[in-house]
C-alpha positions in Angstrom: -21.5 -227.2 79.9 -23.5 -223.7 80.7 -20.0 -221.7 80.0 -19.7 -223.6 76.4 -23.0 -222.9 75.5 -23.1 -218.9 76.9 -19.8 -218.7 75.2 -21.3 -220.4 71.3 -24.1 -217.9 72.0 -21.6 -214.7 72.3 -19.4 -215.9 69.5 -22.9 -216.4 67.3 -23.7 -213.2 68.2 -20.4 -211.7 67.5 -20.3 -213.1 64.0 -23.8 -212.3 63.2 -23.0 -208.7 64.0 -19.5 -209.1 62.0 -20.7 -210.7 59.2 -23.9 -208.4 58.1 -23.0 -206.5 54.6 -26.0 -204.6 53.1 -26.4 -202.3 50.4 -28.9 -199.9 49.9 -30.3 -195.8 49.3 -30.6 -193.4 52.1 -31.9 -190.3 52.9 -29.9 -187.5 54.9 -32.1 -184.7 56.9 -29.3 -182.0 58.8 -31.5 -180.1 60.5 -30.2 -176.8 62.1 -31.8 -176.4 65.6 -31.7 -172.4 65.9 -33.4 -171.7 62.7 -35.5 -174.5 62.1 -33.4 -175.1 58.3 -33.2 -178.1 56.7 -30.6 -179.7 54.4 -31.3 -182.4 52.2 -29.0 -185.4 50.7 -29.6 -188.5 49.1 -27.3 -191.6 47.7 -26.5 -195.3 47.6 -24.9 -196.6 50.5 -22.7 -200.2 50.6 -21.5 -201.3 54.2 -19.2 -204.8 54.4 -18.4 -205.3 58.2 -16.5 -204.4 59.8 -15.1 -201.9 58.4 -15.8 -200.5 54.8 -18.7 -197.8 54.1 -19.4 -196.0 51.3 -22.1 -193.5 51.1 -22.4 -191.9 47.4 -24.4 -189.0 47.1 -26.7 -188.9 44.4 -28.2 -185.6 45.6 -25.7 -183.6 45.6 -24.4 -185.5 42.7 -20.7 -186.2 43.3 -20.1 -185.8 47.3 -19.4 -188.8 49.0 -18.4 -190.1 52.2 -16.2 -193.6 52.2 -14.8 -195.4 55.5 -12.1 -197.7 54.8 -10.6 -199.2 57.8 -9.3 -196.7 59.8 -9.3 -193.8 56.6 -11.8 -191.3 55.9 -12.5 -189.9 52.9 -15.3 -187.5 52.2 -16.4 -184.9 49.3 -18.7 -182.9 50.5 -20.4 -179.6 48.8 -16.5 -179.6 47.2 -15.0 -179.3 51.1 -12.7 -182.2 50.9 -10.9 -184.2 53.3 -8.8 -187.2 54.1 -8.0 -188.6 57.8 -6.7 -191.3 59.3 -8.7 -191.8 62.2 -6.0 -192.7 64.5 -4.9 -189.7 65.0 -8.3 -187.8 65.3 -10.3 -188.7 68.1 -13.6 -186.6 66.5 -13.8 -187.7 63.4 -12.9 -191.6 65.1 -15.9 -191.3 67.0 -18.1 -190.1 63.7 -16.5 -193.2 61.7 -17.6 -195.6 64.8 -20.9 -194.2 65.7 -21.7 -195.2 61.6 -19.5 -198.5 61.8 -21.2 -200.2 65.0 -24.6 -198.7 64.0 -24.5 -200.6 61.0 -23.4 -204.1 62.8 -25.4 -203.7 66.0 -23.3 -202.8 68.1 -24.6 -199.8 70.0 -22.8 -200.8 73.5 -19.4 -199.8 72.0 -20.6 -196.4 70.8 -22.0 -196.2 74.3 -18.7 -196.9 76.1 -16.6 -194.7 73.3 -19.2 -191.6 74.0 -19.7 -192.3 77.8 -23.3 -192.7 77.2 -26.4 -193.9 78.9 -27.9 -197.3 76.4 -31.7 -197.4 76.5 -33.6 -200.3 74.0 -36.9 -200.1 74.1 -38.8 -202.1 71.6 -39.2 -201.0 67.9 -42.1 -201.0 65.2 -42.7 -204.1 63.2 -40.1 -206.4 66.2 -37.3 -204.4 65.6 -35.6 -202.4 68.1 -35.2 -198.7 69.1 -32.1 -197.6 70.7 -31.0 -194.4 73.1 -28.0 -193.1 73.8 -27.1 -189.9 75.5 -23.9 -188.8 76.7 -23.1 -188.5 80.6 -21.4 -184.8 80.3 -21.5 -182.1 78.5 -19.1 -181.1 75.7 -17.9 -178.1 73.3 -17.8 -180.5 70.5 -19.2 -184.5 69.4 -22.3 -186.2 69.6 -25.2 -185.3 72.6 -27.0 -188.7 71.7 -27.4 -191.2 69.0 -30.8 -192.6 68.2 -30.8 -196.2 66.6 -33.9 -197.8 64.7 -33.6 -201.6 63.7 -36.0 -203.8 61.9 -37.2 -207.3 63.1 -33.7 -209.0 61.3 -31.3 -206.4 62.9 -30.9 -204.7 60.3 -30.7 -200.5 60.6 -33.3 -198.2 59.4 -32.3 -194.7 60.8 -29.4 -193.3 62.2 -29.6 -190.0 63.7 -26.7 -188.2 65.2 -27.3 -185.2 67.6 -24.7 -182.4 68.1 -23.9 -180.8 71.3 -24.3 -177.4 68.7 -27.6 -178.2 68.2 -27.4 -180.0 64.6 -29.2 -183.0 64.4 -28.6 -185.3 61.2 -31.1 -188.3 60.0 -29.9 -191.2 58.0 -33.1 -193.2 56.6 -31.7 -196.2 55.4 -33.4 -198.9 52.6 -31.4 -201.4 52.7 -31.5 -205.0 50.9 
């Protein structure tokens, strides 16, 4: 009986996670370690788990950034690009790190990053979240730092570069 019980509360848990879709605004803060500069952005963002994102930059007007299953495809400040993140480890690990953020799931970004998980509790009963990587790299994510509010929901995002960019995501989400 305790097995069929710990097993309903991981599939709950599992489906919670799968089944959150939110739509919202958020802010973007890349901030550029050496000299101190700042670059803003601005949009609407739409997330349906497990898999579809779309971030549509209001400010600047016309970028965007759009994960559908495993494709990328991003406008931004006219640099374009399309990938099919099965065959690019990098920008896998960017569309992930975004993808489980959204759904709670900040163990797999851990275990794709080889990363240390730290939760700690967050303002208002949400939860803050830690994770830096194990070894050094040329190239990826140092650490990600997770904000949730009291329904699971995320708040801010922010991705750390080994090249000593950091990038905020300030999410309002309904």
């Amino acid at each position: 009986m305790k097995k069929i019980l710990v097993f309903a509360a991981l599939l709950f848990c599992g489906l919670y996670a799968g089944a959150q879709n939110f739509s919202g605004t958020f802010e973007q803060v890349k901030t550029l370690k050496l000299s101190g500069k700042t670059i803003k952005s601005a949009g609407d963002i739409e997330f349906k788990a497990p898999d579809q994102l779309a971030m549509l930059y209001t400010n600047p007007n016309g970028d965007f950034f759009i994960v559908d299953g495993t494709q990328i495809r991003m406008d931004m400040r006219g640099i374009q690009l399309d990938v099919d993140t099965k065959s690019n480890k990098t920008v896998a690990l960017q569309r992930n790190a975004l993808l489980y953020s959204c759904t709670g799931e900040y163990e797999k970004i851990a275990a794709e990053m080889d990363a240390d998980c730290k939760v700690t509790p967050g303002k208002n009963g949400g939860k803050h979240v830690e994770l830096k990587v194990r070894k050094p790299s040329p190239k990826g994510y140092s650490g990600v730092i997770l904000e949730y509010n009291k329904a699971g929901l995320i708040q801010k995002l922010t991705l750390e570069e080994f090249g000593g960019i950091s990038t905020d995501y300030i999410l309002k989400v309904k």
